[in-house]
PyMOL commands that place a pseudoatom at each C-alpha (Angstrom):
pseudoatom trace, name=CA, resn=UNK, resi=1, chain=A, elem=C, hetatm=0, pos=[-0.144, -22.044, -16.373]
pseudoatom trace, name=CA, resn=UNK, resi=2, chain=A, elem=C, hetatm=0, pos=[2.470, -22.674, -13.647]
pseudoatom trace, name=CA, resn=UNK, resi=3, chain=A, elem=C, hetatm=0, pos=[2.669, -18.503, -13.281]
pseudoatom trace, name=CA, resn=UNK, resi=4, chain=A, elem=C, hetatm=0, pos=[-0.972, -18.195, -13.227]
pseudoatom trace, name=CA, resn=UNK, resi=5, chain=A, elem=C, hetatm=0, pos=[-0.832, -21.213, -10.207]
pseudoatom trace, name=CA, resn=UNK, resi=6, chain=A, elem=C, hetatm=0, pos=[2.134, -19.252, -8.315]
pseudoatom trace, name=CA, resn=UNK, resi=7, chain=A, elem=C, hetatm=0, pos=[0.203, -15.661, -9.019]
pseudoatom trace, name=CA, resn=UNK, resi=8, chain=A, elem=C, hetatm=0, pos=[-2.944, -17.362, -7.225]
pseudoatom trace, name=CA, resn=UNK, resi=9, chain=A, elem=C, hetatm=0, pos=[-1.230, -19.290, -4.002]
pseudoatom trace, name=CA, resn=UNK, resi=10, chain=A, elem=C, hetatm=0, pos=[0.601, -15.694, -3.704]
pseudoatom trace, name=CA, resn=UNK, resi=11, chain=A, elem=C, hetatm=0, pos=[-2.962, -14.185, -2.794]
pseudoatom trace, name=CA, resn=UNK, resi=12, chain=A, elem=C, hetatm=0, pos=[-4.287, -17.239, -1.131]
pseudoatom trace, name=CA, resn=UNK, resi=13, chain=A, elem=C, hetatm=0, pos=[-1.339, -17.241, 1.689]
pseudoatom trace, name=CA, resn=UNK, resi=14, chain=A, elem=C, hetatm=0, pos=[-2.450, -13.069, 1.314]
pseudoatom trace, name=CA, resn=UNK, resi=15, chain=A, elem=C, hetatm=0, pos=[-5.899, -13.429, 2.106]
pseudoatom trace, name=CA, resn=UNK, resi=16, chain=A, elem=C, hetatm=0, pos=[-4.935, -16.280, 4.794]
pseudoatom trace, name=CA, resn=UNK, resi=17, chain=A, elem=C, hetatm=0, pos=[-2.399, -14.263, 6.587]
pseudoatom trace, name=CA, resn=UNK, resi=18, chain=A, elem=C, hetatm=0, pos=[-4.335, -10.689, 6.411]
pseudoatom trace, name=CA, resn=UNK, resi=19, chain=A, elem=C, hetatm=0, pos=[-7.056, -9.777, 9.322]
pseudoatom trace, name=CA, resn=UNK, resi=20, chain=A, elem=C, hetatm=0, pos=[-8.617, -6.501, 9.739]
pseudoatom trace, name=CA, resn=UNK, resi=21, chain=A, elem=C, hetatm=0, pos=[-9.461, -5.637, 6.012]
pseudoatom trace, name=CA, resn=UNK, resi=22, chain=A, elem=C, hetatm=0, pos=[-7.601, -4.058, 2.776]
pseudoatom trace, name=CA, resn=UNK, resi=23, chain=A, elem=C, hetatm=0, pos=[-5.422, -1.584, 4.636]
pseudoatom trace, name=CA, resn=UNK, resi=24, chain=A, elem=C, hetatm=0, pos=[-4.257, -4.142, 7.111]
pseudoatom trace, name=CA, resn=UNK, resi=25, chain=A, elem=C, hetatm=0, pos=[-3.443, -5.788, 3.826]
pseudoatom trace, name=CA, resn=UNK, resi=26, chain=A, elem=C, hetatm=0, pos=[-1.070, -3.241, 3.000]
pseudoatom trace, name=CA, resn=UNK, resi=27, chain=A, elem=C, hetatm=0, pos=[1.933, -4.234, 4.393]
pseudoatom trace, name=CA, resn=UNK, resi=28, chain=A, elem=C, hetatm=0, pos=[1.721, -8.258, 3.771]
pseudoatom trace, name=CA, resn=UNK, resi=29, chain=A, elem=C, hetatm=0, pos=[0.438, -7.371, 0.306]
pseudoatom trace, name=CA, resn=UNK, resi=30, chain=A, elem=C, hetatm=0, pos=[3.805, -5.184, -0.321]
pseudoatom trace, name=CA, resn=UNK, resi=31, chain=A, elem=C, hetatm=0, pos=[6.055, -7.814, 0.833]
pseudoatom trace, name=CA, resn=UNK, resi=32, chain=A, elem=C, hetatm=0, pos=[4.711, -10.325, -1.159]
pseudoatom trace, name=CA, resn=UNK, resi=33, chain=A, elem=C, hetatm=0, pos=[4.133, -8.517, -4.553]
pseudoatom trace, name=CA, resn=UNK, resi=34, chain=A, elem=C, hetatm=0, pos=[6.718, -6.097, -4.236]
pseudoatom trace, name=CA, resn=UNK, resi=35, chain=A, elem=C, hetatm=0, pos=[9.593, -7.359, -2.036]
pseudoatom trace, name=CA, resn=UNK, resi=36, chain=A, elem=C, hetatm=0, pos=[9.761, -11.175, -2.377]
pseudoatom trace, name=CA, resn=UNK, resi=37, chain=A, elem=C, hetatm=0, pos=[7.933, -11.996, -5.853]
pseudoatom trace, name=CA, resn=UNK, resi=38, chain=A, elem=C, hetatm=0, pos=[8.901, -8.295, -7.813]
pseudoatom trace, name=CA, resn=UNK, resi=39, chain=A, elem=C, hetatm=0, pos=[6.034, -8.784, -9.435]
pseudoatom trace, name=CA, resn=UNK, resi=40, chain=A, elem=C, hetatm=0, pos=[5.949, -5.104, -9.131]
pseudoatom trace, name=CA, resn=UNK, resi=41, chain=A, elem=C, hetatm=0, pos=[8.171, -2.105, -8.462]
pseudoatom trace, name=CA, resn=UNK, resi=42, chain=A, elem=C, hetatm=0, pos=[7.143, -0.175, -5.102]
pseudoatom trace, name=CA, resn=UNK, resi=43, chain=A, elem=C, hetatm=0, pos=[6.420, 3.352, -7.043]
pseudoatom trace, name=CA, resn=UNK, resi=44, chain=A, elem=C, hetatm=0, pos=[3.621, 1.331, -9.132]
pseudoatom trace, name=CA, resn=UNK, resi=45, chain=A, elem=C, hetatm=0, pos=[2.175, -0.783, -5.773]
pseudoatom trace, name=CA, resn=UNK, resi=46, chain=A, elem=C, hetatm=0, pos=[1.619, 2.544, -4.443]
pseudoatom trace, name=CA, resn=UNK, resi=47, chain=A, elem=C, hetatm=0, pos=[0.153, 4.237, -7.247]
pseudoatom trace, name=CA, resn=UNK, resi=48, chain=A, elem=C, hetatm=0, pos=[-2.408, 1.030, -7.662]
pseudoatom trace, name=CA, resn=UNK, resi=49, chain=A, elem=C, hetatm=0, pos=[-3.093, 1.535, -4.080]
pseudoatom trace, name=CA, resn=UNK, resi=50, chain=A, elem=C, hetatm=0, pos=[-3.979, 5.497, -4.845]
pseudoatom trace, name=CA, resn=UNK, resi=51, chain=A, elem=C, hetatm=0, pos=[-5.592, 4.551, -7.612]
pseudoatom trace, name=CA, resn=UNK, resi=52, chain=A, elem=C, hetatm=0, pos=[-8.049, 1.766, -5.790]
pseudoatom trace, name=CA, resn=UNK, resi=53, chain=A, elem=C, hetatm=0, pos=[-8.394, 3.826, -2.578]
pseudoatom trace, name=CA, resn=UNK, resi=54, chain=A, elem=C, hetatm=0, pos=[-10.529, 6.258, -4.933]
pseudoatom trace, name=CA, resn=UNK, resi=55, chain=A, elem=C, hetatm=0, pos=[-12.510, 3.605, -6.150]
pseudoatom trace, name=CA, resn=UNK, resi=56, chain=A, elem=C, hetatm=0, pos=[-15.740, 2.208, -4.329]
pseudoatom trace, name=CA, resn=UNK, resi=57, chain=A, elem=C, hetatm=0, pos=[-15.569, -0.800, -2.674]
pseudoatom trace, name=CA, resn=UNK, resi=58, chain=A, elem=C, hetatm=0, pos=[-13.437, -2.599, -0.635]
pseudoatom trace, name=CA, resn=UNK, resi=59, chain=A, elem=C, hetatm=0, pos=[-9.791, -1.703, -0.875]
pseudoatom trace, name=CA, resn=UNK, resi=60, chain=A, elem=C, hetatm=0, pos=[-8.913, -5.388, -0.465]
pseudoatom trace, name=CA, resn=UNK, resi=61, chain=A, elem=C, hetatm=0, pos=[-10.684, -6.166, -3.344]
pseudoatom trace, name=CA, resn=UNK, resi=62, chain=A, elem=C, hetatm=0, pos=[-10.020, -3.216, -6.060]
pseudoatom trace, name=CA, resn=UNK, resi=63, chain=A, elem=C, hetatm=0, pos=[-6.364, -3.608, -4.848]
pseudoatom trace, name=CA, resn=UNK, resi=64, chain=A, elem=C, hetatm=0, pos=[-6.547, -7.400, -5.623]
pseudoatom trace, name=CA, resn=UNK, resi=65, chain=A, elem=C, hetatm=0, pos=[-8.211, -7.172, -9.220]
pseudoatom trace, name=CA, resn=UNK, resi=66, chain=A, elem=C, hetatm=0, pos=[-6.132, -3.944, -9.883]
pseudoatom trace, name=CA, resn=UNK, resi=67, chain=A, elem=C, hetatm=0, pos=[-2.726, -5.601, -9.134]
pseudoatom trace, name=CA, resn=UNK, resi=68, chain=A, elem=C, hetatm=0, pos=[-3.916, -9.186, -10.576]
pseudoatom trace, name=CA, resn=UNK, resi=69, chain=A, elem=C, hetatm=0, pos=[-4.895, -7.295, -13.970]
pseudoatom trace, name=CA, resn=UNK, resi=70, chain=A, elem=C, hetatm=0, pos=[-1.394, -5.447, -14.002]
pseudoatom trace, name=CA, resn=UNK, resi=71, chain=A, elem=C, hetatm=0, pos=[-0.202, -8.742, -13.744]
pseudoatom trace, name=CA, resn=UNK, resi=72, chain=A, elem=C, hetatm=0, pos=[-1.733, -11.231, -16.280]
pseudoatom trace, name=CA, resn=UNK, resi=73, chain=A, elem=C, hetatm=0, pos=[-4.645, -8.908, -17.340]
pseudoatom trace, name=CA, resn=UNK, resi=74, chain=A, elem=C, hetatm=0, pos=[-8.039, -10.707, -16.920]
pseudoatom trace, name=CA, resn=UNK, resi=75, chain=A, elem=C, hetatm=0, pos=[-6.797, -13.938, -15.890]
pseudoatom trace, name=CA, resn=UNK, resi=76, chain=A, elem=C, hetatm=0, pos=[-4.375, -12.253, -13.609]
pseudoatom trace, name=CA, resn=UNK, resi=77, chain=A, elem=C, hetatm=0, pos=[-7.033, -10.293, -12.168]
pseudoatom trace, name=CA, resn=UNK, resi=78, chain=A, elem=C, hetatm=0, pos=[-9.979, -13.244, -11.524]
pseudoatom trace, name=CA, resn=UNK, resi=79, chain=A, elem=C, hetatm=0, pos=[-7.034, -15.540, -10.047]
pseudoatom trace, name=CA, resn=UNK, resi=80, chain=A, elem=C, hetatm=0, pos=[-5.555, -12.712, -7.644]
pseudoatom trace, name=CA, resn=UNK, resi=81, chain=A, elem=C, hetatm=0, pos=[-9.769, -11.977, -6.673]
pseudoatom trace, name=CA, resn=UNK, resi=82, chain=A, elem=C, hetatm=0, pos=[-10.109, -16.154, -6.095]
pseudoatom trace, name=CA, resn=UNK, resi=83, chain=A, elem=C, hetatm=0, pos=[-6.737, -16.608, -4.387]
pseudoatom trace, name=CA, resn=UNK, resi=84, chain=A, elem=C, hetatm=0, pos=[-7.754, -13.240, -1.999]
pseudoatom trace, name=CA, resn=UNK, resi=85, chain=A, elem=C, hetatm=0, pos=[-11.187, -14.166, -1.629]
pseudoatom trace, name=CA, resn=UNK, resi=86, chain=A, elem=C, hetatm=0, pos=[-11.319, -18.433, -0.736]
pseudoatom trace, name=CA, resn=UNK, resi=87, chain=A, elem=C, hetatm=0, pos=[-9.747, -18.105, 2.859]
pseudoatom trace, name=CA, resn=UNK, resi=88, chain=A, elem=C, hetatm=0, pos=[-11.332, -15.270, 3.568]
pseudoatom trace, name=CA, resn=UNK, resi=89, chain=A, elem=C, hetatm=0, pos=[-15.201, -17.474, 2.532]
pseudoatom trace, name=CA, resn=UNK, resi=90, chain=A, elem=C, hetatm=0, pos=[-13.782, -20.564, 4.995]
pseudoatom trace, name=CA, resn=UNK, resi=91, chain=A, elem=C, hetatm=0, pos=[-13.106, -18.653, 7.903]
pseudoatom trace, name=CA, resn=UNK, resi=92, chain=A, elem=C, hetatm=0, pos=[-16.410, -17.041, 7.690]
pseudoatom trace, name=CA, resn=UNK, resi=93, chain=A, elem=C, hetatm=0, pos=[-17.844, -20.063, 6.812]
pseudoatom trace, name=CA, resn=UNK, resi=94, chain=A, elem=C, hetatm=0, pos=[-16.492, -21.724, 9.780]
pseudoatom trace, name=CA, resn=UNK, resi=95, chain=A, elem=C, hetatm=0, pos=[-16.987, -18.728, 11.888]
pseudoatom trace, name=CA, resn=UNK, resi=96, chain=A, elem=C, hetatm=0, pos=[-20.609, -18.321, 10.841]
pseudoatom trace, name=CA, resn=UNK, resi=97, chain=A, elem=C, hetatm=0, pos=[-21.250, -22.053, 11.731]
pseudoatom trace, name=CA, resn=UNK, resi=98, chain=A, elem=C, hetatm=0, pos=[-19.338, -22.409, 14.644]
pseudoatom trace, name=CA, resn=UNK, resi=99, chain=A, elem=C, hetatm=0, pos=[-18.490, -18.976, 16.356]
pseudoatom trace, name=CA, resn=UNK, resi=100, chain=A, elem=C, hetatm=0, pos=[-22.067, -18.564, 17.420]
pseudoatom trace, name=CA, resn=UNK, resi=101, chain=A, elem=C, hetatm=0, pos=[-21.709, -21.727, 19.913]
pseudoatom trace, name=CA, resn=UNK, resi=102, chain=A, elem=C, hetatm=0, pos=[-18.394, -20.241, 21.464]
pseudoatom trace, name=CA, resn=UNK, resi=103, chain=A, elem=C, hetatm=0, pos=[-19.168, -16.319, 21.230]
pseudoatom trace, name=CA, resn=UNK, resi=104, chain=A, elem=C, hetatm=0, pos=[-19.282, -16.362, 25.264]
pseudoatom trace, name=CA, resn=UNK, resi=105, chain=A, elem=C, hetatm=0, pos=[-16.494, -18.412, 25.452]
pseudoatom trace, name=CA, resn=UNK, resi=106, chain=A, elem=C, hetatm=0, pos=[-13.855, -16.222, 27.685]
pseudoatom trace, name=CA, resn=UNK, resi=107, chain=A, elem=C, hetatm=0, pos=[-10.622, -17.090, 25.536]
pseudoatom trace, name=CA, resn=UNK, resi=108, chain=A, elem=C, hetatm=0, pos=[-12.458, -16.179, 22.361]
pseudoatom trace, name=CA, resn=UNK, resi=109, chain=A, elem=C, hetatm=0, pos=[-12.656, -12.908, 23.791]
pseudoatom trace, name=CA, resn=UNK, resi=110, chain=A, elem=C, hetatm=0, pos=[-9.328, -12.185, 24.649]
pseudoatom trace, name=CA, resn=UNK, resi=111, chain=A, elem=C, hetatm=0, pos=[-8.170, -13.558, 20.894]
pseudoatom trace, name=CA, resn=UNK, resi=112, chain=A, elem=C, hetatm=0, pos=[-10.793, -11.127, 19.778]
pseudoatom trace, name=CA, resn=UNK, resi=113, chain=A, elem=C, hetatm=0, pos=[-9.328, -8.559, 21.895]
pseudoatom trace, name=CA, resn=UNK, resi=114, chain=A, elem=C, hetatm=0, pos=[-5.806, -9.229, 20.843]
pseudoatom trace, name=CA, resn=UNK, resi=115, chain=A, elem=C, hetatm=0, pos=[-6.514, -9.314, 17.169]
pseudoatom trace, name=CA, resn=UNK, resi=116, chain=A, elem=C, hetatm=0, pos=[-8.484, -6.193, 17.376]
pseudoatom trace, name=CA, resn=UNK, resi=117, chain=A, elem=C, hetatm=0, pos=[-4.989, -4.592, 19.071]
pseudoatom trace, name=CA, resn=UNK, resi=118, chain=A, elem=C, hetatm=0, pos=[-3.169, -5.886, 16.051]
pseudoatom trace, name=CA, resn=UNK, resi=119, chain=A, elem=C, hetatm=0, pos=[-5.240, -4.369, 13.107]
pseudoatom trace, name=CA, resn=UNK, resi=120, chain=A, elem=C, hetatm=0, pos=[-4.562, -0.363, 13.875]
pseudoatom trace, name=CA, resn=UNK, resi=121, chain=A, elem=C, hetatm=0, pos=[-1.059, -1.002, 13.983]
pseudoatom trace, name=CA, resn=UNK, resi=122, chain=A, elem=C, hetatm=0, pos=[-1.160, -2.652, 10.797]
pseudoatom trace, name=CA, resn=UNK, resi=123, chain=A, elem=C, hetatm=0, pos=[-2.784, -0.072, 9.754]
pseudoatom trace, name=CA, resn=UNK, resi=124, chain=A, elem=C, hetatm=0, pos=[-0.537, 2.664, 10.573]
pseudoatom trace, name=CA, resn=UNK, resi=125, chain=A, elem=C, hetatm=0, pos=[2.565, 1.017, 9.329]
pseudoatom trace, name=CA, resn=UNK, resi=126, chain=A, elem=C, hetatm=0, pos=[0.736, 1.120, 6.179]
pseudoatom trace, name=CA, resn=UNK, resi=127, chain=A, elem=C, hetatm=0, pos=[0.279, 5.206, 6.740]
pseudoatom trace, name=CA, resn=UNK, resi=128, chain=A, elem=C, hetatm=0, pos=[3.681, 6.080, 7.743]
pseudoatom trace, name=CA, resn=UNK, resi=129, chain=A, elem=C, hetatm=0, pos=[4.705, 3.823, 4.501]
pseudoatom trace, name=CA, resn=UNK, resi=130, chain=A, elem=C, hetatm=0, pos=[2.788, 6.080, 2.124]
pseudoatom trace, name=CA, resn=UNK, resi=131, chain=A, elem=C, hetatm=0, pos=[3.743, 9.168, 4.441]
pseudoatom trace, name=CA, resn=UNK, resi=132, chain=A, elem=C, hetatm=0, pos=[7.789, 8.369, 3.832]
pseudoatom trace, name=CA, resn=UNK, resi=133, chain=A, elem=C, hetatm=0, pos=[6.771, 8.367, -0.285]
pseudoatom trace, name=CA, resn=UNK, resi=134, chain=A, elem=C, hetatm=0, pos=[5.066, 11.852, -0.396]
pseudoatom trace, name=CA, resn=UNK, resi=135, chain=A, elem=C, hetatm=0, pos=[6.680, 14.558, -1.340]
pseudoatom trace, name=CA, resn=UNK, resi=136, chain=A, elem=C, hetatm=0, pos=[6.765, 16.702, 1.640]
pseudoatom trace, name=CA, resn=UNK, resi=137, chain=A, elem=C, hetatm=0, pos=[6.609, 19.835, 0.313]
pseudoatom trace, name=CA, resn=UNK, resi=138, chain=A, elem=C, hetatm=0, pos=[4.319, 22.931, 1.744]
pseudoatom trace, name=CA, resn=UNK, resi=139, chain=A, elem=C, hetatm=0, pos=[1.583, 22.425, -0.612]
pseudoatom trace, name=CA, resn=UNK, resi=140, chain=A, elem=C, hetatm=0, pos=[1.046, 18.675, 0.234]
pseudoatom trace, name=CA, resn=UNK, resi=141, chain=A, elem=C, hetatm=0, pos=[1.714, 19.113, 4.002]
pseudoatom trace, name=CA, resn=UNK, resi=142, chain=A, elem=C, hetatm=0, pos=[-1.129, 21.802, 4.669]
pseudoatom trace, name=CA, resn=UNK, resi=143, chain=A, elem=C, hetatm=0, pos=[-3.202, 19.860, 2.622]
pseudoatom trace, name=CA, resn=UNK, resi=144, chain=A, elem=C, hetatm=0, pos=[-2.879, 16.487, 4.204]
pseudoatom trace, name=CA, resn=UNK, resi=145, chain=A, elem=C, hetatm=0, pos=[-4.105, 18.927, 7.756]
pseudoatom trace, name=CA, resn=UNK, resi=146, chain=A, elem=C, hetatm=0, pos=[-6.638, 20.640, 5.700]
pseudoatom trace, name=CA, resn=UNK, resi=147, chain=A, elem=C, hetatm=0, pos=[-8.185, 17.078, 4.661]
pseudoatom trace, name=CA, resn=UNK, resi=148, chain=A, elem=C, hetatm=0, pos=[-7.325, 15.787, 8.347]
pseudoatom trace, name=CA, resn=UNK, resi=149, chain=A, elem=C, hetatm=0, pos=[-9.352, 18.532, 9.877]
pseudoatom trace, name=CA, resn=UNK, resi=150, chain=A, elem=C, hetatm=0, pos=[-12.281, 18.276, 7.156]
pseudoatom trace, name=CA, resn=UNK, resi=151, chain=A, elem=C, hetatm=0, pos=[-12.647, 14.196, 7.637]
pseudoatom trace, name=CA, resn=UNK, resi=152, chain=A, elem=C, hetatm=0, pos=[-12.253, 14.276, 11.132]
pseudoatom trace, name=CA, resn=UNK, resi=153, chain=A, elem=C, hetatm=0, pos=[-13.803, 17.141, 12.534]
pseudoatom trace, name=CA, resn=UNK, resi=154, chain=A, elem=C, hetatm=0, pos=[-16.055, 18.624, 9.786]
pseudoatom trace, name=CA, resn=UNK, resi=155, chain=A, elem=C, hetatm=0, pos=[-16.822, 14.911, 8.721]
pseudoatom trace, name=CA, resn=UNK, resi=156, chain=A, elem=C, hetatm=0, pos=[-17.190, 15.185, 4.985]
pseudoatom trace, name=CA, resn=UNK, resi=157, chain=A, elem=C, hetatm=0, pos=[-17.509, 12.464, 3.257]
pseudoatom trace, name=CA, resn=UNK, resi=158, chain=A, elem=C, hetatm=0, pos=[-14.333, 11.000, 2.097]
pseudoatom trace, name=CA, resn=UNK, resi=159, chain=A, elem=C, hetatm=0, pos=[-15.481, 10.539, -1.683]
pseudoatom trace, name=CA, resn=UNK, resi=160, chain=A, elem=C, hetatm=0, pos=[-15.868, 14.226, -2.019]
pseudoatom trace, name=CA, resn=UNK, resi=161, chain=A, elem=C, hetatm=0, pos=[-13.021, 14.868, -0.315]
pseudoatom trace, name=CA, resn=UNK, resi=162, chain=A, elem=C, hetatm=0, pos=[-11.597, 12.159, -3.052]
pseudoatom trace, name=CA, resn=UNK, resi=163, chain=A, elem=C, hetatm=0, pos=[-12.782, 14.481, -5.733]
pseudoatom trace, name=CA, resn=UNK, resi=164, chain=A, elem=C, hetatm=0, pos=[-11.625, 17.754, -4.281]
pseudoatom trace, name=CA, resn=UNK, resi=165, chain=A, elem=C, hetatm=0, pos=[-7.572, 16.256, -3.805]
pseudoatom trace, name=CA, resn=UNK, resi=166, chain=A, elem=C, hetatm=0, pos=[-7.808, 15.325, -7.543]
pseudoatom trace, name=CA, resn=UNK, resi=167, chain=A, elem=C, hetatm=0, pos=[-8.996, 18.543, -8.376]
pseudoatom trace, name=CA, resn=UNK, resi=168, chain=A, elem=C, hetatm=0, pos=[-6.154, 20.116, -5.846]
pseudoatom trace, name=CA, resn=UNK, resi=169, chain=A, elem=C, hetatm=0, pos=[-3.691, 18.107, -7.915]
pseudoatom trace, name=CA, resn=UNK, resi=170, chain=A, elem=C, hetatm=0, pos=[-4.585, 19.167, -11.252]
pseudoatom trace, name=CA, resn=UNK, resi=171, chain=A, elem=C, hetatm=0, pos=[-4.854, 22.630, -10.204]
pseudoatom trace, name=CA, resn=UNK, resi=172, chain=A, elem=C, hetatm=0, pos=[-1.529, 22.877, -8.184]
pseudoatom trace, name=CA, resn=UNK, resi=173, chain=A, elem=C, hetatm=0, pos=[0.524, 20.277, -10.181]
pseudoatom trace, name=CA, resn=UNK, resi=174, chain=A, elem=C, hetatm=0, pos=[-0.625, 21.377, -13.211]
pseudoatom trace, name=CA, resn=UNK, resi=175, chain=A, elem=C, hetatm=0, pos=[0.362, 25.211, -12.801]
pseudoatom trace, name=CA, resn=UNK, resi=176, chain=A, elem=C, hetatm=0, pos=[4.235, 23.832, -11.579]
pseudoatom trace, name=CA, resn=UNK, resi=177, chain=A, elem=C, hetatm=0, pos=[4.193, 21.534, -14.675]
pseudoatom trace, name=CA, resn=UNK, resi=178, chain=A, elem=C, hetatm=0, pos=[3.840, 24.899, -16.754]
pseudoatom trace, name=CA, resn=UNK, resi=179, chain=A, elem=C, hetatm=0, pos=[5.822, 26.585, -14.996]
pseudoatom trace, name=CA, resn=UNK, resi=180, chain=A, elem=C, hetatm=0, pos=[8.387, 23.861, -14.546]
pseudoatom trace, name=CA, resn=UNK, resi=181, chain=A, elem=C, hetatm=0, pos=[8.442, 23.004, -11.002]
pseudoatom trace, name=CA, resn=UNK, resi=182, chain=A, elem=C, hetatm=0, pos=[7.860, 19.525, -11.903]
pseudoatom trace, name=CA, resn=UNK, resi=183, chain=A, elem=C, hetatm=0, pos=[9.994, 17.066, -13.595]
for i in range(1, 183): cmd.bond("trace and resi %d" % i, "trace and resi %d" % (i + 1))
show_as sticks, trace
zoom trace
């Protein structure tokens, strides 16, 4: 019980401490699970992340349930959702209730403005993170401008661009596993 209590204040001060959504989560989530608590080793955090970045929904929540289950299983996984979830249900709460009265309020703005600052950075911290991990080798480096390009100028949709880099990584991977270019 007392590592089911310590599992769930470890996402509750997560979910209090994280603005801007899952990948703003990144980062604090890392240095909680990874770095201070070892619940897990950074190789499997980032593979959960791949994992739940290819799921639907919110990457805040997959990632939560994902790591929670990896954890303690089901338990793990509800606790993890419940610690994530409860600060972020107050503050919207409260928000919903009491932002509406103080929305022209001129220092509300400017902490709006200043949080909104914050999250990109966040944000890319968590990209040069998973950037620094990837094996920089031809094949992934054109690829990662060939999906650039496609999301940002062609504007496919990331899902099937989801299902085309798994498809990429069975074909290319696959053919160096048989010919053994990959250990």
């Amino acid at each position: 019980m007392k590592e089911i209590l310590k599992l769930f204040f470890t996402f509750l001060k997560i979910g209090a401490t994280t603005y801007g959504g899952g990948y703003a989560m990144i980062g604090i989530m890392e240095k909680e699970i990874v770095d201070k608590k070892k619940y897990l080793d950074l190789e499997s955090y980032l593979d959960i992340l791949t994992v739940c970045q290819s799921l639907p929904g919110p990457l805040a929540i997959t990632s939560t349930a994902f790591i929670g289950y990896k954890i303690n299983k089901f338990v793990g996984a509800v606790v993890s959702l419940l610690g994530t979830l409860i600060p972020s249900f107050i503050i919207i709460f409260l928000v919903a209730t009491v932002f509406t009265k103080f929305e022209s309020n001129i220092f509300v703005q400017h902490a709006l403005q200043g949080i909104k600052a914050v999250v990109p950075v966040l944000v890319f911290i968590a990209v040069i993170k998973f950037w620094k991990r990837l094996d920089k080798n031809v094949h992934n480096i054109v690829f990662a401008l060939v999906v650039l390009f496609a999301l940002e100028f062609l504007k496919i949709n990331p899902a099937l661009i989801i299902i085309f880099s798994a498809i990429y990584g069975i074909l290319v991977y696959g053919i160096k596993d048989r010919k053994g270019g990959v250990k």
